[in-house]
N, C-alpha and C positions, 0 to 999 in steps of 0.2 A: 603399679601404674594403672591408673583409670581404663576404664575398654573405650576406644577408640569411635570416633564419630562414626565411620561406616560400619564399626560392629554393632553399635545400637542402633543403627536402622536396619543389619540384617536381624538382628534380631526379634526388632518389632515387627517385621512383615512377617516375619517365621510366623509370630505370635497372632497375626491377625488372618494370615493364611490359614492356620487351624480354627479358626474362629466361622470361617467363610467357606460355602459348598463353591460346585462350578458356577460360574454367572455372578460371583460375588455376593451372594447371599452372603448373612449368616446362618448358620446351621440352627434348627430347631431348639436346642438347647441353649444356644449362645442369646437368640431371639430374644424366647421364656426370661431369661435372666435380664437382658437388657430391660425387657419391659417391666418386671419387677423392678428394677433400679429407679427408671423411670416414673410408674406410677407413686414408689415409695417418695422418690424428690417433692412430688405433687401433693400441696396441701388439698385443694380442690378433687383433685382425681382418686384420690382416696377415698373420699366420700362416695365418688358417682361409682356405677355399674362398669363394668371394664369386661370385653369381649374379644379376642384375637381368634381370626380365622382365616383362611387362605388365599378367599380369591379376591376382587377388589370391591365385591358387594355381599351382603350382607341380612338375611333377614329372621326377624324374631316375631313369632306372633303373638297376641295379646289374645285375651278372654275376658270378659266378664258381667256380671248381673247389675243391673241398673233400677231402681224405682223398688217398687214393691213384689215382692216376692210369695209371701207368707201367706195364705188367705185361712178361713174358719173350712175345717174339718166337715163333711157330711160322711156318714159311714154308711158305707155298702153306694155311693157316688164317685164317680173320676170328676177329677175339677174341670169346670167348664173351661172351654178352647180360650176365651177372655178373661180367662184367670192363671191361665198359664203363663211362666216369664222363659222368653230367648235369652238365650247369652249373644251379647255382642260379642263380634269378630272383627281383629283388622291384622295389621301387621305393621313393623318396625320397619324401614327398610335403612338398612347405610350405605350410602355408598363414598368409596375412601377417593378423598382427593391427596395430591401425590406434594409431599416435600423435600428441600435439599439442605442440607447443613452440614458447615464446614465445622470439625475441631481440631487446635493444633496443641502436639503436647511438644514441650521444649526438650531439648537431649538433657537436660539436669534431670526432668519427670523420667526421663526412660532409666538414663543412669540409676536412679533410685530404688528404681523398680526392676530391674532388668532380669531377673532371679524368675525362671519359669511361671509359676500361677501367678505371681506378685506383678508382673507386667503385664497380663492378661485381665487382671481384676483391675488395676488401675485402667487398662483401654477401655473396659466395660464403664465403669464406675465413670470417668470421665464423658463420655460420650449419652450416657443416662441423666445424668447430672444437665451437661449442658442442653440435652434436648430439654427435657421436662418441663422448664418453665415457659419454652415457647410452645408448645404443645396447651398447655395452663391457660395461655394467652388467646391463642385462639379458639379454644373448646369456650371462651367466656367470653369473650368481646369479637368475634367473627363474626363480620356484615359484611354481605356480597354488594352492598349498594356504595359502601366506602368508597372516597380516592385512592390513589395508589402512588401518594408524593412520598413514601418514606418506606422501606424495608419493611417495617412492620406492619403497614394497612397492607402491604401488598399480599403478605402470607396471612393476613385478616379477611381479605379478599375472597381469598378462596370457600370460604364456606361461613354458615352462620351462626352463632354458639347460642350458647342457652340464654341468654338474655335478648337476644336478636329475636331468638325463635318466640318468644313469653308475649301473647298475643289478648291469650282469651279473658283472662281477669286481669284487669291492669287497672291500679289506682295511682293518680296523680296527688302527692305528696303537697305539691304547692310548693317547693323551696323552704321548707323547713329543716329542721337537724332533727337527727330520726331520735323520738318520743313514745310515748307508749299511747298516744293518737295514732299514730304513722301503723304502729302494731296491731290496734283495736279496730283499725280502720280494714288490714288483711285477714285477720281469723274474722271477720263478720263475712267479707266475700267469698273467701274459700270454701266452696259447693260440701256441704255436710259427707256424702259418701263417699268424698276425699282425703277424711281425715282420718290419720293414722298417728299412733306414738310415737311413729319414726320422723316427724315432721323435724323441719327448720326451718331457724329463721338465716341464712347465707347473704351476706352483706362487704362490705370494705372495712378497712381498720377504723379510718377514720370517723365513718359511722357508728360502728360499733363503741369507738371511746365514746363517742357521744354521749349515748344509750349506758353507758358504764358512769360516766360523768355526771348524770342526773341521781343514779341509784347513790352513785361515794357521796354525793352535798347533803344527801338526807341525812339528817338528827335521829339516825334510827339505830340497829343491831346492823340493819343489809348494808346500811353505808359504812358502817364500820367493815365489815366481812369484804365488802365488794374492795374497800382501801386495799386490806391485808393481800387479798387473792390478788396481786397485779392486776387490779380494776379489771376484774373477768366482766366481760359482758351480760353474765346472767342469762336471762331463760326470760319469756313471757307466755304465760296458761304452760307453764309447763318445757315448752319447746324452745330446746338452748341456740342462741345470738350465736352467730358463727361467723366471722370476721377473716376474711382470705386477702391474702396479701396482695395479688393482683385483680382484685376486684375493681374494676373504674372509678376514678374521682375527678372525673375532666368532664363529664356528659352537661347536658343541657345549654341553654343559649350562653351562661357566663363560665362554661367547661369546670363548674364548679360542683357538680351533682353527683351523685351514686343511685343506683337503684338497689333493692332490696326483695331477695326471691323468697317463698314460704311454699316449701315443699320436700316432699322426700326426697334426698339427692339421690335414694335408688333409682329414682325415677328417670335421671340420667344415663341416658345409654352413649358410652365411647368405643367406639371399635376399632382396635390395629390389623391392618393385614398384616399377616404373621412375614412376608418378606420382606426382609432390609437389607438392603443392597449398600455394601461397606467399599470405597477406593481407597488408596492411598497415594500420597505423592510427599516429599518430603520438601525445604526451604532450607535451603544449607547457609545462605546468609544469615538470617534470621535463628539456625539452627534449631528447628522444628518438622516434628512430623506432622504432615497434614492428613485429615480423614477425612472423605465426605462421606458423609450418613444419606442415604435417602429412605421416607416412610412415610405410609399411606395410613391415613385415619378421617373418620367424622364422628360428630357427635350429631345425637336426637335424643327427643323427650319420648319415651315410651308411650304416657299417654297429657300430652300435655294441658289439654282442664285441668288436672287436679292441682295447679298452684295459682298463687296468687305474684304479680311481680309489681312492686312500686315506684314509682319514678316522681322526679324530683326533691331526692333526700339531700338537702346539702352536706357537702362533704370536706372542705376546704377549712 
């Protein structure tokens, strides 16, 4: 005989009591793991910088040499004071704005699992899973100037992601489907001691087939190859088409556009405060356990010059 509805939720709480300090944390290690689950769900987040620390702010300094550096040698001379180079100084700061999210696992999920590590890894596993992509969401389409008519602008709201923040070099597309103009037109902008091997180009699907779609019509070797590969988007000078699934394809006046970023996504700094505060409450009509999740994060660009971001790429 099956175990009994009240024994799968004493047991889940067992399961998530261990998981949890006083105050309803989780415990350091349960954290570490979630966030691992997490970043792993995350195509995007993968890519970027990722930082967990304690309290609800954050900061990381930057260094580095700008212009000319190198001058001609005089021997038995010190280089004059106007041939010396500073290093610039600044710092990263994040500070984490705080969210909440419900997950319900059904008694059939616990029934399944119910077997000590096996229902612990399914409550991580599940709760990693369901954040990640909203997490995705806002680290790339967060604007604090948004409305707040729908669930999702509202936790959009709260802070502004990496495409909100892409200020400094911004080319206007014109409504085109992204071409290797749209591409010629970024690597010309993007400031020369910006440029690194670890560049990309990060975009939406739909832009990307595009950009894939043009290379597969060629009468060539690439359009054959590009066929065979599942129409991979390819690379231009070098630096590979990167195609993320939540990337926007509603922007501009007929909600038809995408923008397109060219840059190192290390360049991307995410930070978790390492506290996540786990409830539970269960739904015995519905027969479900309920979990609220609460956790604090921002994102910033390290040093945000060095990309270039395009707008009005059609994407529809």
């Amino acid at each position: 005989m099956g175990a009994t509805n009240q024994s799968l939720i004493e047991k889940a709480d067992l399961v998530i009591a261990d998981m949890v300090s006083a105050g309803g944390y989780l415990v350091p290690e349960q954290a570490q793991q979630f966030f691992e689950i997490l970043i792993k769900e995350s195509q995007f987040l993968q890519l970027c910088q990722t930082k967990t620390f304690k309290g609800d702010r954050y900061e990381q300094d930057k260094i580095g040499f700008l212009g000319q550096v190198l001058v001609p040698a005089n021997e038995g001379a010190a280089i004059s004071e106007e041939d010396r180079s500073k290093p610039t100084f600044g710092k990263v700061t994040l500070t984490t704005k705080e969210f909440i999210g419900e997950v319900r696992i059904t008694y059939n999920d616990l029934e399944d699992n119910i077997e000590g590590k096996a229902l612990e890894n399914k409550i991580k596993a599940l709760l990693g899973k369901a954040v990640s992509a909203n997490v995705e969401d806002i680290i790339i389409n967060g604007d604090t100037s948004v409305g707040t008519t729908t669930k999702q602008l509202r936790a959009r709201k709260q802070l502004d992601g990496v495409l909100k923040q892409a200020t400094t070099q911004v080319i206007a597309a014109g409504g085109v489907r992204l071409n290797k103009s749209v591409f010629e037109s970024m690597y010309r902008a993007i400031p020369a001691e910006f440029m690194t091997p670890k560049m990309a180009f990060i975009t939406s699907k739909n832009a990307a087939f595009d950009y894939a779609s043009t290379l597969a019509n060629r009468q060539t070797p690439l359009g054959d190859q590009t066929l065979v590969q599942k129409m991979s988007a390819g690379a231009f000078m070098g630096y590979p088409i990167v195609p993320i699934a939540l990337w926007p394809e509603n922007l501009g006046g007929g909600t038809n556009e995408t923008n397109v970023l060219m840059m190192d996504p290390k360049n991307v700094l995410v930070g978790f405060q390492r506290q996540i505060s786990i409830e539970t409450d269960r739904d015995i009509r519905a027969r479900e356990l309920i979990v609220v999740i609460t956790l604090r994060f921002d994102v910033k660009y390290i040093h945000e010059p060095a990309l270039v971001k395009a707008t009005g790429v059609l994407a529809a």
